[in-house]
C-alpha positions in Angstrom: -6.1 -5.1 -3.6 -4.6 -3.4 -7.0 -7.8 -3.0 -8.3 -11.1 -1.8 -6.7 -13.8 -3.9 -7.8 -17.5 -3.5 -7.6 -17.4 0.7 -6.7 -20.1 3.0 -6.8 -17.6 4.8 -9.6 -16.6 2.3 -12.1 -16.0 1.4 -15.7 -16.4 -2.1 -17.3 -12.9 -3.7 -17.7 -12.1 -7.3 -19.3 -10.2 -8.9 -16.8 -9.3 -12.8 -17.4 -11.7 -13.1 -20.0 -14.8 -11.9 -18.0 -16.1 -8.0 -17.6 -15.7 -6.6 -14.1 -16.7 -3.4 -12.5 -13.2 -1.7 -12.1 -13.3 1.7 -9.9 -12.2 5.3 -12.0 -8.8 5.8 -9.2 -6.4 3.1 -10.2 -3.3 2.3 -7.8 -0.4 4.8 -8.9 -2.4 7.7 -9.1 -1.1 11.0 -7.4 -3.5 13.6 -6.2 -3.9 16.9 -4.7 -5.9 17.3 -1.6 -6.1 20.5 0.7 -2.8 21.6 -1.1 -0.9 17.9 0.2 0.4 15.0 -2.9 -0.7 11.6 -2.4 -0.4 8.6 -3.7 -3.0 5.7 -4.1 -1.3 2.7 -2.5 -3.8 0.0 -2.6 -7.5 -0.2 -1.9 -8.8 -2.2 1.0 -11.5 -4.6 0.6 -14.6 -4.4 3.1 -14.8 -6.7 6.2 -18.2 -7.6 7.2 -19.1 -10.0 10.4 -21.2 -13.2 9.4 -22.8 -15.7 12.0 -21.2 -19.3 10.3 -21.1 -22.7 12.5 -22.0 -21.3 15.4 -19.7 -18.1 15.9 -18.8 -14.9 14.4 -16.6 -14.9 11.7 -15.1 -12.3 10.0 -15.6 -12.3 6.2 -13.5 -10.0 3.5 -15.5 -9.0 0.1 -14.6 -6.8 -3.1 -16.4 -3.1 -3.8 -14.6 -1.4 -0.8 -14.2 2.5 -0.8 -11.7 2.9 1.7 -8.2 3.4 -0.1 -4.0 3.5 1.5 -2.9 6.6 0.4 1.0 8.1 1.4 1.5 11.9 1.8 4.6 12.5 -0.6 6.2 15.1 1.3 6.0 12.9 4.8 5.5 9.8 3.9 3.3 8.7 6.7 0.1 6.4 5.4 -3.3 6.9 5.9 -7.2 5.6 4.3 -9.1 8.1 2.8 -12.2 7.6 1.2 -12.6 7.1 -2.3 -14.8 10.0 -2.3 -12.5 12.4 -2.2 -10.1 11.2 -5.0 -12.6 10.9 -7.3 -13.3 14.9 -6.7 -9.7 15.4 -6.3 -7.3 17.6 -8.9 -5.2 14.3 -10.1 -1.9 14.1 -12.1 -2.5 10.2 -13.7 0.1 8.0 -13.6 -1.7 5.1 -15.2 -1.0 5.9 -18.5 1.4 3.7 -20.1 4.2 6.1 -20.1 3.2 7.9 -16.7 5.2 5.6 -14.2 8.4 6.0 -16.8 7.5 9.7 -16.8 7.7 9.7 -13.2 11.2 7.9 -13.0 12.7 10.2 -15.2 11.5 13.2 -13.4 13.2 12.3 -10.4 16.1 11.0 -12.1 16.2 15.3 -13.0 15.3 16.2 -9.8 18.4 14.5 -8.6 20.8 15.6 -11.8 19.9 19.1 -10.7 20.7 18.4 -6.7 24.1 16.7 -7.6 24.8 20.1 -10.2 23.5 22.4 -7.5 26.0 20.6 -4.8 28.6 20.8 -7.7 28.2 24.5 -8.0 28.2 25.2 -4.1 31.5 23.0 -3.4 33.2 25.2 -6.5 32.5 27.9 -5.1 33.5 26.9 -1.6 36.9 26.4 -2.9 37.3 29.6 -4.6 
């Protein structure tokens, strides 16, 4: 699920011509919990059981709260509640520019690696 729909947190969105209850933590976002980055991955809708035909099926709907996060530094995945990211420190990436700004911050992160490596292998040779 990109978007979580129907949350307890939400703003109005226009989504395929209709207005939908879209929750405040959009998929991208990175935040800061207990001193770890993570990132939203995708929201998981809510399973509920429901007695149809004459057995128990197992029924999906929108509104859940339960959301895939990864921890940056490890990159193992997890679900955390939605509780906590909405009172989390956050660094957005939803903006239109944040995913490019994002990109090109890596893209230095590994300039400067390849120049630090440069440096070191100079200086080996010396």
């Amino acid at each position: 699920m990109i978007r979580q729909y129907n949350s307890q947190r939400h703003r109005r969105v226009e989504i395929g011509g209709r207005i939908r209850q879209v929750g405040t933590v959009p998929i991208g976002t990175i935040v800061l919990i207990q001193g770890r980055k993570l990132q939203v991955e995708a929201w998981l809708p809510r399973d509920y059981s429901a007695w149809e035909r004459g057995r128990f099926v197992t029924k999906r709907i929108a509104g859940g709260h339960l959301a895939q996060v990864r921890d940056l530094a490890t990159g193992r995945i997890a679900h955390l509640s939605d509780a906590f990211l909405v009172d989390a420190v956050s660094i957005r990436t939803d903006e239109p520019n944040g995913r490019a700004l994002l990109r090109r911050a890596a893209l230095r992160a590994g300039r400067t690696i390849a120049a630090v490596a440069a440096d070191q292998r100079q200086s080996e040779d010396a």
